[in-house]
N, CA and C of each residue as an Amber inpcrd file, in Angstrom:
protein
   276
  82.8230000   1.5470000   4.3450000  83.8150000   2.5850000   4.1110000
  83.0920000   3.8790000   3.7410000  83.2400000   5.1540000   4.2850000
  83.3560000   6.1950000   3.9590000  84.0100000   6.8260000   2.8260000
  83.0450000   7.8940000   2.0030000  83.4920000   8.8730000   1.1040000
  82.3760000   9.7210000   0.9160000  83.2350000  10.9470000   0.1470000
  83.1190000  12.6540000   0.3220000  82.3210000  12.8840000  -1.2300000
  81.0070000  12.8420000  -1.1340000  80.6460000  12.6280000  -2.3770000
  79.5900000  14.1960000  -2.9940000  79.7140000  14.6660000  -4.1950000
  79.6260000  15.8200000  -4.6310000  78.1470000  15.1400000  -5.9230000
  77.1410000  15.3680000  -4.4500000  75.5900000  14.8820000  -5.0980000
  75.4070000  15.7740000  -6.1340000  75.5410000  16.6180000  -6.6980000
  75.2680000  17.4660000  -7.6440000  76.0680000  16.8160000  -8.7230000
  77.2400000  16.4880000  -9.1480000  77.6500000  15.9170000  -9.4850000
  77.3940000  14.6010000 -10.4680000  76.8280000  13.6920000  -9.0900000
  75.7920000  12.4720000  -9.4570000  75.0720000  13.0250000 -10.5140000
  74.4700000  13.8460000  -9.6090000  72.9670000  14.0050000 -10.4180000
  73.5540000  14.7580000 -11.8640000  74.5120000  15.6190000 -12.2040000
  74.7250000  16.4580000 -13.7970000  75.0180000  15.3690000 -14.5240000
  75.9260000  14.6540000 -14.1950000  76.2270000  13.5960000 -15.3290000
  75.1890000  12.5410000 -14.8390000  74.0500000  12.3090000 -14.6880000
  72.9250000  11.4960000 -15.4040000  72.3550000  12.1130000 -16.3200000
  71.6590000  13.7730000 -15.5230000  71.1430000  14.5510000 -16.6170000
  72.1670000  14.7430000 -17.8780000  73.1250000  15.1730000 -18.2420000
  73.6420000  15.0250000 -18.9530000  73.7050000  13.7050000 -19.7530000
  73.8180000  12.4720000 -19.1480000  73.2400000  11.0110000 -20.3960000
  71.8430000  11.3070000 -20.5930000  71.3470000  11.5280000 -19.9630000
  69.7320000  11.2290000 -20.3180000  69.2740000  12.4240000 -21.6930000
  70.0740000  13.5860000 -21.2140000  69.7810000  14.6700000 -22.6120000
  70.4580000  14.2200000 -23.6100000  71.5520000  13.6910000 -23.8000000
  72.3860000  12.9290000 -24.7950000  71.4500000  12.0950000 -25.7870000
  70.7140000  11.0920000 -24.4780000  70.0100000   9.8470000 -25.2270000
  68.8800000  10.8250000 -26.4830000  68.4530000  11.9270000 -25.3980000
  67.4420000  12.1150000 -26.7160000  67.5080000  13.0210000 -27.7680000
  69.1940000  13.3550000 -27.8970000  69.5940000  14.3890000 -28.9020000
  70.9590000  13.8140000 -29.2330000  70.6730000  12.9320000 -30.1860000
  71.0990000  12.0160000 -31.0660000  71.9060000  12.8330000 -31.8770000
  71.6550000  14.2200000 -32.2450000  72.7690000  15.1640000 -33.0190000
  73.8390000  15.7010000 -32.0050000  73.5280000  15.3670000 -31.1890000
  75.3110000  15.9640000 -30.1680000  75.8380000  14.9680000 -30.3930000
  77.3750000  15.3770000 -29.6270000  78.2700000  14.1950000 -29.6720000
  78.2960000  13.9020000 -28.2740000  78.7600000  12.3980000 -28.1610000
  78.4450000  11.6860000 -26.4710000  79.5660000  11.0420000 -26.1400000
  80.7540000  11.7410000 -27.2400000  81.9990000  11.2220000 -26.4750000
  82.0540000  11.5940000 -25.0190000  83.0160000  10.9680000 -24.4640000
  83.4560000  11.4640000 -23.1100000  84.1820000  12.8430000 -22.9170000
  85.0340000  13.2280000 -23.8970000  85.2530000  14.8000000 -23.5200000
  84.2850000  15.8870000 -23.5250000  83.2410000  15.7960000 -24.8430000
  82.0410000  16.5570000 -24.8720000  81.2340000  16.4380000 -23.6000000
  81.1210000  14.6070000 -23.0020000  80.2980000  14.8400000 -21.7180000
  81.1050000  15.3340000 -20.2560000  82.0710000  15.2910000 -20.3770000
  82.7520000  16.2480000 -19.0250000  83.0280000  17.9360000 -19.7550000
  82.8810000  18.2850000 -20.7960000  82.5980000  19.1890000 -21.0940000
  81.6280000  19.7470000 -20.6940000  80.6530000  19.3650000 -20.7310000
  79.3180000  19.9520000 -20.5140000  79.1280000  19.6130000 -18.9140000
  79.0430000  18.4510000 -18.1860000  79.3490000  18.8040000 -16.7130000
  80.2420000  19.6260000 -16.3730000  81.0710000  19.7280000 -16.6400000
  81.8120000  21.1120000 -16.2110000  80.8500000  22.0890000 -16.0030000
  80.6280000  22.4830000 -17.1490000  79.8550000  23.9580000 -17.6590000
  78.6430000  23.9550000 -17.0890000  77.9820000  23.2900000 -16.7050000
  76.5570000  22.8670000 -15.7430000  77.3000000  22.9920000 -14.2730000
  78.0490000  22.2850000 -13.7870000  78.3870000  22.1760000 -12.3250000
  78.8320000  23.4780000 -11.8100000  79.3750000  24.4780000 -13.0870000
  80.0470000  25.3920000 -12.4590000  78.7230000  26.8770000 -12.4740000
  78.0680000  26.2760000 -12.8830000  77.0920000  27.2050000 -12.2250000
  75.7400000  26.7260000 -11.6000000  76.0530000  25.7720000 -10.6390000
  75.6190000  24.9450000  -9.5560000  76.0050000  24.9910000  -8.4810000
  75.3290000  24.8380000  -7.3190000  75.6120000  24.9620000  -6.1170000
  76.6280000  23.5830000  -5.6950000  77.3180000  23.2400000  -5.1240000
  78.1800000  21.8790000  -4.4650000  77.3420000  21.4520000  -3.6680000
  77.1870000  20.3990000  -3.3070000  76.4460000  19.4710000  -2.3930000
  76.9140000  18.1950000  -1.6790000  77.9640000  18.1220000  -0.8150000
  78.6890000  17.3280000  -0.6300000  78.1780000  16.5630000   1.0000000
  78.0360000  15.3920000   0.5790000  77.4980000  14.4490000   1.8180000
  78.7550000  13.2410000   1.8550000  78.6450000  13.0430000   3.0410000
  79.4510000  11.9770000   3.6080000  78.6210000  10.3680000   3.4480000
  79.0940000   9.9580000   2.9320000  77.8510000   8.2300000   2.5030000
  79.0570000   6.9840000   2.7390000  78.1660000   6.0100000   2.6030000
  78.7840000   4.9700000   2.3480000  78.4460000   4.5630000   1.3690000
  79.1110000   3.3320000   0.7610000  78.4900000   3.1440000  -1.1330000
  77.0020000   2.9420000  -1.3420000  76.2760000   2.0510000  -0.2340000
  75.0800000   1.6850000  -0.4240000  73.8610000   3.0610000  -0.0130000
  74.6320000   3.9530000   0.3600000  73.6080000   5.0000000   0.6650000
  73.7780000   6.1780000  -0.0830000  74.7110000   6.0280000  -1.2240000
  74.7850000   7.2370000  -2.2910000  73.6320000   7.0020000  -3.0580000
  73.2340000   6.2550000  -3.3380000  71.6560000   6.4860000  -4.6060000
  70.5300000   7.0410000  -3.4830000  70.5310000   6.1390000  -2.5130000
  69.2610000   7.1700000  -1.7670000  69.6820000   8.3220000  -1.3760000
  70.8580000   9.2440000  -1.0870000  70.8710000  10.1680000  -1.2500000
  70.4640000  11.2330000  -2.0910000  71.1790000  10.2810000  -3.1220000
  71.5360000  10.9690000  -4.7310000  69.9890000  11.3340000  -5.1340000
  69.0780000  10.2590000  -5.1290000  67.3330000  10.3670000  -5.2350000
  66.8870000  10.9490000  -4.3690000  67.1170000  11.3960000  -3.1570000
  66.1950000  12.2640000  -1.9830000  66.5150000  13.8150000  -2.5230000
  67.9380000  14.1900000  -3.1080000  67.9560000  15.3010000  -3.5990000
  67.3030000  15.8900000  -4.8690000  67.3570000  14.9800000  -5.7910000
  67.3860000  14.8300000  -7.3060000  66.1480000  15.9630000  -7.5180000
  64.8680000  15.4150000  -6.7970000  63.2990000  16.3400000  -7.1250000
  63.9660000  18.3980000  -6.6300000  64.9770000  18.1950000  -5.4860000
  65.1970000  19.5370000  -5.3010000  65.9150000  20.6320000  -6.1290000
  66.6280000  19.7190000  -6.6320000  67.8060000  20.8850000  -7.5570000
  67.3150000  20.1860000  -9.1680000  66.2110000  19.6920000  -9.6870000
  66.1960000  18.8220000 -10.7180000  65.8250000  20.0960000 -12.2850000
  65.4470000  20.9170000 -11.8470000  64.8050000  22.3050000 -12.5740000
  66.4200000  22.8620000 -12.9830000  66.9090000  22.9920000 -11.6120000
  68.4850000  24.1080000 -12.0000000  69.2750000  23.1440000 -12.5110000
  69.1040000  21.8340000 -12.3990000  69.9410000  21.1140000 -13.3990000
  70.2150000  21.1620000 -14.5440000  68.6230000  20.9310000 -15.0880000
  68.3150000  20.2610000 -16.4620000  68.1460000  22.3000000 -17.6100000
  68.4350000  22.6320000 -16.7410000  69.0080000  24.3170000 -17.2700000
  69.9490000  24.2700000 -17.4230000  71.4980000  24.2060000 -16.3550000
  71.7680000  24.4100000 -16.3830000  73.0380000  23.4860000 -17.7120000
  72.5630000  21.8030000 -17.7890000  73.0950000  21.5410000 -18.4330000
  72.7120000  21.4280000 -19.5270000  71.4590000  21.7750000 -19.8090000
  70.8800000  22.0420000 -21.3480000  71.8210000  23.6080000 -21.9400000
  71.9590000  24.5620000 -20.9390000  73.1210000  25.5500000 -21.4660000
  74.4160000  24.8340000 -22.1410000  74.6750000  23.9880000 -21.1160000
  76.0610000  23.4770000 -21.1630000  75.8620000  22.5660000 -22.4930000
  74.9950000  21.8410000 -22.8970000  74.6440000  21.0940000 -23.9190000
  74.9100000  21.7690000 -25.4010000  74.4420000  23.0730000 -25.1830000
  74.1060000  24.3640000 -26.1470000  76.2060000  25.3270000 -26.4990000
  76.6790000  24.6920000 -25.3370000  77.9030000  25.4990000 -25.4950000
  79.0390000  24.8440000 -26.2230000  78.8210000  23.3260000 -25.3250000
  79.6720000  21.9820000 -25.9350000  79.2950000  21.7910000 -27.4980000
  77.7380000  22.0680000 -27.8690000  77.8640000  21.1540000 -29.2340000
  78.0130000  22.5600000 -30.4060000  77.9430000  23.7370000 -29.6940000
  78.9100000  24.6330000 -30.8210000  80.1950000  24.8850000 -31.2270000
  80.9620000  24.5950000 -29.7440000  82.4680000  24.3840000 -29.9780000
  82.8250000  23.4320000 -28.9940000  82.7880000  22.2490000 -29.4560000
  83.7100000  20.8450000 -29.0120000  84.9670000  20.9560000 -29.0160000
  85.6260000  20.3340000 -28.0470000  87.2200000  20.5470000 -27.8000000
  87.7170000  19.3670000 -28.6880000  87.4840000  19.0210000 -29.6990000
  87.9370000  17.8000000 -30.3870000  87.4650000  18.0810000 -32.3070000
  87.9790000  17.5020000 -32.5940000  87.9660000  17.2860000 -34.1520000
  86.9810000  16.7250000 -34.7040000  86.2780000  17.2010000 -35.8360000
  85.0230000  16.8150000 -36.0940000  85.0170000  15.2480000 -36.0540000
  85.9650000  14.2770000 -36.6140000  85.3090000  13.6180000 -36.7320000
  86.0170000  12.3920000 -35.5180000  85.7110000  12.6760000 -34.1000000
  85.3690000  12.1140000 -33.4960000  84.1020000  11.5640000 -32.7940000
C-alpha cells in the first residue's frame, strides 16, 4: 500500500526525542513535543515522497545526513521557545 509521507517530519520528531533524551529539564509531554515540531517544521522545507511502509526508513535515512544541520537548529529554536512558554500548566 501506498502513502504521502512528509520526510521532514520523520526526521523533526526523532530530533526532537533525541534532544529531549538529553535535556532532562524540558518537558516531554506530548503537547510540548508537537509544540516544538511545529515550530521546527514551520521553518523547514516539506519533503514529501510517495513510499510504501517498508521503504519509509530507507528513505527517511537517505535524507536524514542532508537536512540534519537545519534540523537540529531548527528544533533546538523550537526547544528554546516551547520550554519558555508551554501551552500547559506547570505541573504537567
Amino acid at each position: 500500500m501506498f502513502r504521502l509521507v512528509n520526510v521532514m517530519e520523520v526526521l523533526v520528531m526523532e530530533t526532537v526525542e533525541e534532544i529531549l533524551k538529553s535535556n532532562k529539564n524540558l518537558c516531554d509531554c506530548l503537547r510540548c513535543q508537537l509544540d516544538m515540531a511545529a515550530i521546527a517544521l514551520n521553518k523547514l522545507p516539506t519533503n514529501y515522497v510517495v513510499t510504501t511502509e517498508g521503504e519509509v526508513l530507507l528513505r527517511t535515512n537517505a535524507l536524514k545526513q542532508q537536512f540534519k544541520v537545519d534540523i537540529i537548529r531548527a528544533a533546538t529554536e523550537a526547544l528554546e521557545v516551547v520550554g519558555k512558554h508551554p501551552h500547559h500548566a506547570k505541573n504537567q
